[in-house]
Structure formats: C-alpha cells, structure tokens
C-alpha positions in Angstrom: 0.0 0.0 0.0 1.2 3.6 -0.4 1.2 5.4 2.2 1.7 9.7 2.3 3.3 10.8 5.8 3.1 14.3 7.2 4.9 15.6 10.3 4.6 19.3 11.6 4.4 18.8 15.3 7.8 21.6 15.8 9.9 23.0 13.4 10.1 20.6 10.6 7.4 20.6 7.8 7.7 17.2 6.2 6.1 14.8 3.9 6.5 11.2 3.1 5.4 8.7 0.8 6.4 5.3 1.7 5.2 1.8 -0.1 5.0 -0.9 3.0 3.8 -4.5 2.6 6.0 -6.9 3.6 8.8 -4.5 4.1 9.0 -0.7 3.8 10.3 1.4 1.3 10.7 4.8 1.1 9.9 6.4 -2.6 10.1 9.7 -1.1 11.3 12.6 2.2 11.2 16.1 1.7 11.6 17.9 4.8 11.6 21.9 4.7 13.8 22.8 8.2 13.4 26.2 9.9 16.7 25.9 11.9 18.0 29.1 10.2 14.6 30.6 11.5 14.7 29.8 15.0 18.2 30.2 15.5 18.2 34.0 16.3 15.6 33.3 19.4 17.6 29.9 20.8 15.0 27.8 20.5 11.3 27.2 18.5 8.8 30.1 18.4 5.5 28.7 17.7 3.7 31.1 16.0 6.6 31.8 13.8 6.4 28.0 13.1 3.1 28.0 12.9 3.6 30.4 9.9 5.9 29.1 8.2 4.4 25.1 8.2 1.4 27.1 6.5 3.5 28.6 4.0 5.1 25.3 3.0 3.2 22.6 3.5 1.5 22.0 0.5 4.7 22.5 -1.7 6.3 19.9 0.4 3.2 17.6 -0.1 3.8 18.1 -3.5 7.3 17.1 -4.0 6.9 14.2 -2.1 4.4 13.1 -4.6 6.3 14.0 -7.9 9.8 12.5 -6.3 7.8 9.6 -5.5 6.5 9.8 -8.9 2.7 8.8 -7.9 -1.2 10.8 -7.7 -3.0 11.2 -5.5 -5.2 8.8 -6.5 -2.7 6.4 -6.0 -2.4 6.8 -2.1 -3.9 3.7 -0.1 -4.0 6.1 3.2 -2.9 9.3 5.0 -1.3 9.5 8.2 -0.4 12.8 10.2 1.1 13.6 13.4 -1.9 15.0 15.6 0.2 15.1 18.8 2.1 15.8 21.5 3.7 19.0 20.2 3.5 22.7 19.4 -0.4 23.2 18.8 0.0 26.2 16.4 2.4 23.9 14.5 0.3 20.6 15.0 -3.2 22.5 13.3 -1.1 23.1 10.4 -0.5 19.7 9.5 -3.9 18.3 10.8 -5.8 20.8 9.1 -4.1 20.0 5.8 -4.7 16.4 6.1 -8.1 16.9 6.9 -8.5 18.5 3.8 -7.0 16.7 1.9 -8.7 13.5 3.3 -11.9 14.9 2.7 -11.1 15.9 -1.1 -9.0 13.0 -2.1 -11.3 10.5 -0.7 -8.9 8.7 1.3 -8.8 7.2 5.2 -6.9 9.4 7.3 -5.3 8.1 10.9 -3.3 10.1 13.7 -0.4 9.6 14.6 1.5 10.0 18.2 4.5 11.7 17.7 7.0 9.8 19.5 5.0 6.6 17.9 6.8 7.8 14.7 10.0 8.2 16.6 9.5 4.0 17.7 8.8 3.1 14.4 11.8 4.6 12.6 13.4 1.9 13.3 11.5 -0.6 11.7 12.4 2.0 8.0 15.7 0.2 7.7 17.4 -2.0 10.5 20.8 -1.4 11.0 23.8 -3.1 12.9 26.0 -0.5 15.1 29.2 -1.1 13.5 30.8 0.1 16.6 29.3 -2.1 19.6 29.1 -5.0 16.5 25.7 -6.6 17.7 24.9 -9.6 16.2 21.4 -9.7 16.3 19.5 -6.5 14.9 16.3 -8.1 14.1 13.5 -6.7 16.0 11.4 -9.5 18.2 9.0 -9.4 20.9 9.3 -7.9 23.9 10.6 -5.2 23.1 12.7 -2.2 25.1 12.5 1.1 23.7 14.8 4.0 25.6 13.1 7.4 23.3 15.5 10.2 23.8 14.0 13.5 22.5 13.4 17.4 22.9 10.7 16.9 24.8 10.3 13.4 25.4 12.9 11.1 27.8 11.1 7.5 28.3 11.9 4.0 28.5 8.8 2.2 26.6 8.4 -1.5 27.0 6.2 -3.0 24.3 5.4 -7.0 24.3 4.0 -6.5 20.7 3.5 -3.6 17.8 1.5 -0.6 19.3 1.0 -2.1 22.9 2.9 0.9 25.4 3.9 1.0 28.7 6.3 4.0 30.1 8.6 2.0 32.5 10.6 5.3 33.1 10.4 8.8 32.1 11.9 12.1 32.7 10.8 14.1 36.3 11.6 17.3 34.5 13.6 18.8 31.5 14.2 16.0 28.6 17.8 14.7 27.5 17.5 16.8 24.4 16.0 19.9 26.3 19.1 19.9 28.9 21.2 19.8 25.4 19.8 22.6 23.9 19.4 24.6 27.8 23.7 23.7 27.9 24.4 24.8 24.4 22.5 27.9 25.3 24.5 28.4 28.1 28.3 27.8 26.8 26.8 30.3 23.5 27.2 27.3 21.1 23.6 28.1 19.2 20.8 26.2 18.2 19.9 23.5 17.8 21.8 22.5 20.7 22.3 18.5 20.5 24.3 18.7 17.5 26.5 21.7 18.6 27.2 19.9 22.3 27.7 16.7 20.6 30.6 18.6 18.0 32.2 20.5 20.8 32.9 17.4 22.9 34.8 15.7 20.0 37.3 18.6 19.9 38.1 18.0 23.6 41.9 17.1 23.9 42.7 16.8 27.5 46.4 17.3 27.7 46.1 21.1 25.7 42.9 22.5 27.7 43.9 25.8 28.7 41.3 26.5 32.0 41.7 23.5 34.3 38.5 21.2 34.0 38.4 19.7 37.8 34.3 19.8 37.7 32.9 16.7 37.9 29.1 16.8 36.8 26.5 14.9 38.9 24.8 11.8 37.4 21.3 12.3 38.5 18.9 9.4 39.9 21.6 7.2 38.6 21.3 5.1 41.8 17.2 5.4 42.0 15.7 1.9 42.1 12.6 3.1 39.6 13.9 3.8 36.1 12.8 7.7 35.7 15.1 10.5 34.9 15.8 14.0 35.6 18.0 16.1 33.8 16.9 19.5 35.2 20.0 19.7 38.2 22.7 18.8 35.6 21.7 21.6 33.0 21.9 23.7 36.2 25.4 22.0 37.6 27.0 23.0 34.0 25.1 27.3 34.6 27.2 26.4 38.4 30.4 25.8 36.6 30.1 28.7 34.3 29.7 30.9 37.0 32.2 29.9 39.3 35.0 29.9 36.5 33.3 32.4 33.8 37.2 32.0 31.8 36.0 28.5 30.3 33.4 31.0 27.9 36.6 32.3 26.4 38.4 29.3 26.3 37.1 27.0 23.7 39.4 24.0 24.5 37.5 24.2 27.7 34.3 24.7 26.5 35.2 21.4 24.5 35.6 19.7 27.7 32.8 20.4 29.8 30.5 19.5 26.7 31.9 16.4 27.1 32.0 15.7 30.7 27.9 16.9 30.7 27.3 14.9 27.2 28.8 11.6 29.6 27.1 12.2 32.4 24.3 12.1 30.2 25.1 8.7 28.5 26.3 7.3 31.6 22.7 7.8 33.0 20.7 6.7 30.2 22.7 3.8 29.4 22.6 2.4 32.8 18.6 3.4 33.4 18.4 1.0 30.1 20.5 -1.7 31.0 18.6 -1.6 34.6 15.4 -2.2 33.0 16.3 -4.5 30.8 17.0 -6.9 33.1 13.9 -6.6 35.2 11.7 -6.9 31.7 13.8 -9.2 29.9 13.5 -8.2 26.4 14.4 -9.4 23.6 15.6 -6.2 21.7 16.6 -3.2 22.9 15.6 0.2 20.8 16.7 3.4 20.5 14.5 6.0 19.3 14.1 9.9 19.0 16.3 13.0 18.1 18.8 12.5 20.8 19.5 9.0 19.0 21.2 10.6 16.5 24.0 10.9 19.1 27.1 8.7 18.2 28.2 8.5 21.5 24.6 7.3 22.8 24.4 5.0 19.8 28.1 3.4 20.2 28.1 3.6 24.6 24.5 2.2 24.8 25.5 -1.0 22.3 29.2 -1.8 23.9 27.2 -2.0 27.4 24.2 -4.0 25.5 27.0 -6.6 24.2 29.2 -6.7 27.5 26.0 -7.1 29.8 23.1 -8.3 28.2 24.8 -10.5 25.0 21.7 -12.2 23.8 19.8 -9.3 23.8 19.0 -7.4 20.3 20.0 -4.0 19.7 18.2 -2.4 16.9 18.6 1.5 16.3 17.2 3.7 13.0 18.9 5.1 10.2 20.1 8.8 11.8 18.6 10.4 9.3 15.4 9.5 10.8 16.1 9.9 14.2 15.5 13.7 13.8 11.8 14.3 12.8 10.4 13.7 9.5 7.7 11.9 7.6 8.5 8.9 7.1 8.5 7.8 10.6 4.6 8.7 10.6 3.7 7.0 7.6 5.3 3.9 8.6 3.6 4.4 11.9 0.4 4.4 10.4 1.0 1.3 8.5 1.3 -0.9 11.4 -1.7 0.8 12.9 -3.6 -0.2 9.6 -2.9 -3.8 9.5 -4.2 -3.6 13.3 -7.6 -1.9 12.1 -10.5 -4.1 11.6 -12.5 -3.3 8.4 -15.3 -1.3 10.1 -12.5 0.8 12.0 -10.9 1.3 8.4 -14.4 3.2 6.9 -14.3 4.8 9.9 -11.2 6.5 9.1 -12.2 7.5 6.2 -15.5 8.9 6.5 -14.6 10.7 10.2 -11.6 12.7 9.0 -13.3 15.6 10.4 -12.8 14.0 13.8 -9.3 14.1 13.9 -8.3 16.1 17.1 -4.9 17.6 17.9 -3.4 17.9 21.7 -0.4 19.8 22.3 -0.3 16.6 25.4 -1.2 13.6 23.8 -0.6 10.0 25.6 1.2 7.7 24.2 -1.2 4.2 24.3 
C-alpha cells in the first residue's frame, strides 16, 4: 500500500510517501527545516512556526508526490502527526490532512509523535558497527529507551502498538538539557548537535582552563527507572559561574561539553540496562532526536554486548532519528494492519474527527 506521511508537530514541515507490505520502502522525504529561522531566538517560536508550516506545507506535499513519482489517486492512506507538540504547528498539518482527506477521498489516521520516533526503526534495521551486535532483528518484547526534545522514556512493548512507560523524565528532557547547555556555553541552536561537536574537539592534555568539575549523574542510583536532567543543565550554569574564563576558552568549553554529554550517557545507558533486566526483552531500541547521538548509539550498544549478549539491539537510520515523515507513515502502516474493516471506513468517512493535543498520551 502507499502510504503519504506528514509531520509538523515543531519546526520541521515534512512529507513522506512510503510503499509498505512486507517491508518498507521509502519512494520519497522532503523535509523543509526552519533551523536558520529559530536560531536568532535559541529555541522554537510557535507562532513563527506556525507560519511558516502554513506557507510550506502544501509545496512539500507536493514534491513528495512528484519525487515519489505517484497521484493522489494512488495513495492507499494518510497518516499525520496530531500530537504531542506545538499546537499552532500541530493545526497546520492536521488541518491539511483533513483536507485533503476529505477531497482525495482517502482514510486518514493520527499519529502519536513519539510513535513515529518508535517506528523509525522498523524504516531500515541497522547493525551498530561500533558495539558489533549480532542480532539487529526486532522481536517481541521489546525495550524502547526514546530520547527527545521533549520526550525522555523507557517504553516496554510485548507487541507492535502495545505501550507501557517503565521510566520517564521528572523534569527537563535529555535533548531539552542539550539545547538549555548549548545555550549556556553560547554554542547556538539547535543545541544537540552543537554539544555533541564541541565534545569531540576536547583534547585533554592542551585544555587551557583547568576542567576539575565533575558533573553529577542524577537518579543514577534510584531503584525506579525515571530520569531527571533539570539539576545537571543547572550544575553546568554552576560551573560557568564559578569559572566564567572557560566561555573564552574553547578548548574548555570542548571539555565540559563532554563531561555533561557523559554524564548524560552514563545515565541513560545504565537506566536502560537496569530495566532490561527486570523486563527481559528481547531487543533493545533506540529512538528519537537525541539518537542521532554517536556517542549514545556506540556507549549504549558496547554495554548491551558486554551485559546483556543475547539481547538485540536495533537503532534507525540517523537520518530519521530527527523528525520527519516517514516515521509517521510507517507508523500508520502498522496501525492499519491492526484496524478491523469497520475501523478502516471509519477513518475514512470521520476525518473531520481528527483532534490535535499539544499533550497527547502515548497508548
């Protein structure tokens, strides 16, 4: 079936149009980024995003169709990202696929945001070269650690679409605390990406400022498997203002982007492992923008293969760990197979009951 994805839940306007059966296969991604936009205010306005989703959605919709080199009429089924998120941003994209629902003819579904971010991994299965897993195929139970902006969860799932948060952040998100650091060492935004590049540069034996700060693993030692990330973004605004020389010293900058981006890993990776063996499963996922983080990706599989070797470990393609489309249209596929035939009409004669919420639940 072909299947057309659309994703505007922040600050990416994206489309998708995947062909899934037994397998998946993307025929098209166009994602229109408003990094650039954003950048000047450090983070996402939503009414500016709001504005410019409705200024480029429907081109995007469009290319995704001619680079997938289909019609409409051709689409089997539309699926759009109706939640959690930005609510200006999200009424973009629902509203759009409402419409086009309605004048197509075609069943429309909603999809939970970080339900995309679970099922990129199920676009293309990869091995991580680094921690050399053996197993990457994805079987029941399944472990999924979902490492976002706004989300920080460990999902356990004992079949496709069946939830239950283990574990989840008390305050700020992994990615949020990323974005809150890079904000505070001036490295710009998006801040994952920036904290992630300054900690490679760090070469101990040449940093000028004298990097004795150790940074506090929080909950690291809690017996439930929740997080909190809040106290370190704080702990790093500490260090700054203690020692305000490491601003103009970029060696040491380097170097406490590193010990925070560890401190990080060092708790997520253990929260993970912790879980895993009071659930048992039998793969462990990764999921979410934060994923995109080599030193997540290769720290998290090294510990999978030393502690837990018979355990799967299964992350996606970083180029759809960010947010995008396809992750929503392959979403929706595995919620159609689920659908019963009544549920199926339903879909698509009730597109004008799609509802967006800025909280939705993931279940």
């Amino acid at each position: 079936m072909l299947i057309l994805g659309l994703e505007t839940s922040c600050d990416e306007t994206a489309a998708s149009v995947i062909k899934a059966n037994q397998k998946i296969t993307v025929l098209s991604s166009i994602v229109s980024s408003q990094i650039s936009l954003h950048a000047e205010w450090g983070g996402v306005v939503p009414n500016l995003a709001a504005r410019e989703h409705l200024k480029h959605i429907l081109p995007v919709i469009e290319a995704s169709l001619t680079e997938a080199s289909i019609e409409a009429s051709d689409l089997d089924l539309i699926a759009i990202t109706n939640g959690p998120g930005l609510i200006p941003a999200l009424l973009i994209g629902t509203n759009a696929a409402k419409t086009l629902s309605y004048v197509w003819q075609k069943p429309l579904l909603g999809i939970h945001h970080i339900e995309g971010h679970i099922y990129a991994n199920f676009i293309d299965q990869i091995r991580s070269q680094k921690s050399k897993v053996k197993n990457a195929t994805i079987k029941f139970p399944v472990l999924c650690l979902v490492v976002s902006g706004g989300h920080t969860q460990l999902v356990l799932m004992k079949d496709h679409l069946q939830y239950e948060i283990v574990g989840q952040t008390l305050d700020d998100a992994a990615g949020e605390a990323f974005d809150k650091v890079a904000r505070i060492l001036g490295l710009g935004y998006p801040g994952g990406p920036a904290v992630a590049a300054a900690a490679k540069k760090y070469q101990p034996k040449i940093t000028a400022t004298k990097m004795q700060t150790k940074l506090p693993r929080p909950m690291l030692n809690s017996k439930n498997f929740d997080f909190s990330f809040s106290g370190l973004k704080t702990a790093v605004l500490y260090t700054v203002r203690k020692n305000p020389k490491i601003l103009q010293e970029k060696r040491s900058v380097s170097a406490l982007c590193r010990e925070f981006q560890q401190a990080v890993v060092d708790v997520l990776v253990a929260k993970t492992l912790r879980a895993a063996e009071k659930y048992n499963p039998k793969t462990i996922m990764l999921a979410g923008g934060v994923s995109a983080n080599d030193e997540l990706r290769s720290q998290l599989g090294l510990a999978i293969k030393k502690e837990l070797p018979k355990t799967g470990y299964c992350l996606p393609n970083a180029g759809y760990s960010i947010d995008n489309a396809v992750m929503i249209a392959a979403a929706g596929f595995f919620r159609w197979q689920k659908m019963t035939g009544t549920q199926r009409r339903t879909a698509l004669v009730e597109w004008n009951k799609l509802a967006t919420d800025a909280n939705l639940k993931l279940k």
